[in-house]
VMD Tcl script that draws the C-alpha trace (Angstrom):
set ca {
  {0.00 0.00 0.00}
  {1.14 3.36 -0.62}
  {1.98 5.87 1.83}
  {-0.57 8.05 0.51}
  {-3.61 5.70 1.11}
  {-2.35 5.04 4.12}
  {-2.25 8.72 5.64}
  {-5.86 8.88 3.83}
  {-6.98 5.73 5.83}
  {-5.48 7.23 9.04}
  {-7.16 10.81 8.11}
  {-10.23 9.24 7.61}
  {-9.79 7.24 10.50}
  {-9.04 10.44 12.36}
  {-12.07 12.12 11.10}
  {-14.12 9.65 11.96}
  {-12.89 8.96 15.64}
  {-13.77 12.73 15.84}
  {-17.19 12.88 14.45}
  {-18.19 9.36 16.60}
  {-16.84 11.50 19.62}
  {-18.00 14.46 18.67}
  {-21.79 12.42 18.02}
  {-20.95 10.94 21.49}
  {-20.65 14.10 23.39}
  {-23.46 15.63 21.86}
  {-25.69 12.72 22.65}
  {-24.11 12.58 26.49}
  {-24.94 16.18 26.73}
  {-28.80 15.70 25.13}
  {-29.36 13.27 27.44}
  {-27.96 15.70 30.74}
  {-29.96 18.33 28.76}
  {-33.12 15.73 28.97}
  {-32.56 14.60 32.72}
  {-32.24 18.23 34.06}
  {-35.84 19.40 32.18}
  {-36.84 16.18 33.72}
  {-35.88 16.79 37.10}
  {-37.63 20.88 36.63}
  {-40.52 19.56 35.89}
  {-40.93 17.10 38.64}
  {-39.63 19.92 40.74}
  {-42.51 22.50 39.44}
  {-45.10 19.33 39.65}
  {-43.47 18.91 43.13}
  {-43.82 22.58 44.03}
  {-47.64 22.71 42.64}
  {-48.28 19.98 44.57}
  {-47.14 21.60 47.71}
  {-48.93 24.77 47.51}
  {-51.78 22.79 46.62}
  {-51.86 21.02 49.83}
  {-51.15 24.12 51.78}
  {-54.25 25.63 50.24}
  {-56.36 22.52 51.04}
  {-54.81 22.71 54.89}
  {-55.67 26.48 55.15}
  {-59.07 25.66 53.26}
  {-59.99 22.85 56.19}
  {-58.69 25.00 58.76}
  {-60.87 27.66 58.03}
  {-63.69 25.92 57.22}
  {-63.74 24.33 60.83}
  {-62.87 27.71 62.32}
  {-65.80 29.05 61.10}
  {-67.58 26.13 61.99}
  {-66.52 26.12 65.50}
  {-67.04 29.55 65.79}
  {-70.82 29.43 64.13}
  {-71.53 26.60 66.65}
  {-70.20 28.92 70.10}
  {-72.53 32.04 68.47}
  {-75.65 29.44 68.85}
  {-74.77 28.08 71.99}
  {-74.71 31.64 73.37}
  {-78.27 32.01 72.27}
  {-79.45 28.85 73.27}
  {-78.24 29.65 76.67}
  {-80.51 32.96 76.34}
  {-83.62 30.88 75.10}
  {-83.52 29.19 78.58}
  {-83.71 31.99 80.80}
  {-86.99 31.30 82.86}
  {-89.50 34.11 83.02}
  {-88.83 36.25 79.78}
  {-91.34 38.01 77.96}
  {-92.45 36.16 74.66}
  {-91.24 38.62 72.49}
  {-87.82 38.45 73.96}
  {-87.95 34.52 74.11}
  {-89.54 35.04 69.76}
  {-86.44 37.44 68.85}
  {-84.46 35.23 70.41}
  {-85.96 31.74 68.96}
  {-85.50 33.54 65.70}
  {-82.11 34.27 66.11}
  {-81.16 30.36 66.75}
  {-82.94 29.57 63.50}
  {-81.34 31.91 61.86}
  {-77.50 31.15 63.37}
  {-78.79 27.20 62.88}
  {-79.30 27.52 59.15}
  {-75.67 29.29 59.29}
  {-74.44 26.73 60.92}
  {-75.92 23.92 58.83}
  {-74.58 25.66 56.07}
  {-71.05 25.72 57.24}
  {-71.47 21.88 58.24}
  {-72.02 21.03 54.61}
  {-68.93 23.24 53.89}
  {-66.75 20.84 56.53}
  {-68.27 17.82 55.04}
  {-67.06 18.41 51.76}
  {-63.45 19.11 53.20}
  {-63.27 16.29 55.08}
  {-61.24 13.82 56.35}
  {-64.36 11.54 57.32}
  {-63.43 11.38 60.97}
  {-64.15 15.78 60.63}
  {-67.56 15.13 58.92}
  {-68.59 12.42 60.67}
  {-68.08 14.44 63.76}
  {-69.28 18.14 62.91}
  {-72.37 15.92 61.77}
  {-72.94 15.05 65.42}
  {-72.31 18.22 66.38}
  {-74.72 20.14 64.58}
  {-77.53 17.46 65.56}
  {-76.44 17.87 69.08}
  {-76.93 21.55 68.53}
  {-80.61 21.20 66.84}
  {-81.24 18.56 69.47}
  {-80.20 21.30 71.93}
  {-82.45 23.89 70.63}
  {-85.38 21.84 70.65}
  {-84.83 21.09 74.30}
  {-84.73 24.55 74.99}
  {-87.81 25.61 73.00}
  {-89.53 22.85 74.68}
  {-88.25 23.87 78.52}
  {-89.46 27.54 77.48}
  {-93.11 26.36 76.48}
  {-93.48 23.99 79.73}
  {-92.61 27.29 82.01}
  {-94.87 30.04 79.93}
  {-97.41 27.57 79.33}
  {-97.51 27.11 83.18}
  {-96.65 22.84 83.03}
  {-94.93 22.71 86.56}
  {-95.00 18.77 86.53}
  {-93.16 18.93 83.39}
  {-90.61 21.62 83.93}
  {-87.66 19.60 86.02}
  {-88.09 16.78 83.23}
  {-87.60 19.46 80.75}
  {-84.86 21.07 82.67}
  {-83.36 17.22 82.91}
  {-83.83 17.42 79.22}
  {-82.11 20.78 78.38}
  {-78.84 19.69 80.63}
  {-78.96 16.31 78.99}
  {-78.96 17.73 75.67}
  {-75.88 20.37 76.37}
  {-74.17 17.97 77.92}
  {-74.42 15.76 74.38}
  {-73.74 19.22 73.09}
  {-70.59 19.66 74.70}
  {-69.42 15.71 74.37}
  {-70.00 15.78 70.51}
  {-67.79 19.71 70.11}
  {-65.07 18.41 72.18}
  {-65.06 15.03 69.38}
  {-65.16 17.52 66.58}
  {-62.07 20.07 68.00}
  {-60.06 16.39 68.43}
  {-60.71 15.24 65.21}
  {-59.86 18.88 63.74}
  {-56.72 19.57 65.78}
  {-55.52 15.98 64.26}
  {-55.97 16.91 60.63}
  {-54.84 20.36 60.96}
  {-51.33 18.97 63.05}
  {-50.95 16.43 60.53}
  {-51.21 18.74 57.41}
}
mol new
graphics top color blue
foreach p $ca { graphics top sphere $p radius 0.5 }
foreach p [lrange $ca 0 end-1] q [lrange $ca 1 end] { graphics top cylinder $p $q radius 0.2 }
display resetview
């Protein structure tokens, strides 16, 4: 062989070592290219998913907030509906106001059951039928002492306490159950 077509072999040789490395770096650095928009966008997924969940957790806290909240506004007035010997339009305005913070508070309830965990709506559930349990109790006390029922009063009275003390049971379940979600989120 000459020398001639051997410098051309080891020139194309040559060329080609550096176009394979060349083709070799370039696909090294497309795939570190490719890994690195990988990892960004599991990092931006990653991030979204965060703030997501710290939205949810300041969603649920302030739905039960306000649900808590709702619930000690009624149990003020229920307290008010049981004062003995009011006049009827006091004990009326005052009925009409625990309807009124009721259907607030039943509103609020459905709020917390759609935010969940189950253990929070199961228990804000039994809550607000503790309250409207409450309230009937009350309402019922109030007509046995204007409608002048002494033999039924103290059973009424035994019915009132009975009820707040269900009441209080059933909002001490529900501030548990809502302190655990809101320490775990």
């Amino acid at each position: 062989m000459s020398s001639l077509i051997v410098t051309l072999l080891v020139a194309l040789a040559g060329m080609a070592g550096t176009l394979a490395s060349a083709l070799l770096t370039q696909r090294g650095a497309n795939r570190l290219k490719q890994r690195e928009l990988e990892h960004a966008v599991r990092q931006q997924v990653d991030e979204r998913n965060h703030a997501h969940q710290l939205r949810r957790h300041e969603q649920r806290g302030d739905a039960y907030a306000e649900f808590i909240t709702l619930a000690g506004t009624l149990q003020s007035v229920i307290y008010e509906l049981s004062i003995a010997n009011q006049s009827e339009e006091s004990y009326e305005g005052r009925f009409q106001q625990a309807r009124s913070d009721r259907a607030a508070l039943l509103r609020q309830t459905h709020r917390v059951l759609l935010e969940g965990p189950e253990e929070v709506s199961v228990a804000a559930q039994a809550l607000y039928d503790a309250m409207d349990q409450w309230i009937s109790a009350a309402h019922r006390l109030h007509r046995a002492d204007t409608e002048g029922f002494t033999d039924e009063i103290e059973s009424k009275r035994r019915n009132f306490a009975e009820a707040r003390d269900r009441y209080r049971n059933k909002r001490s379940i529900f501030v548990c159950a809502a302190r655990n979600v809101i320490d775990l989120g």
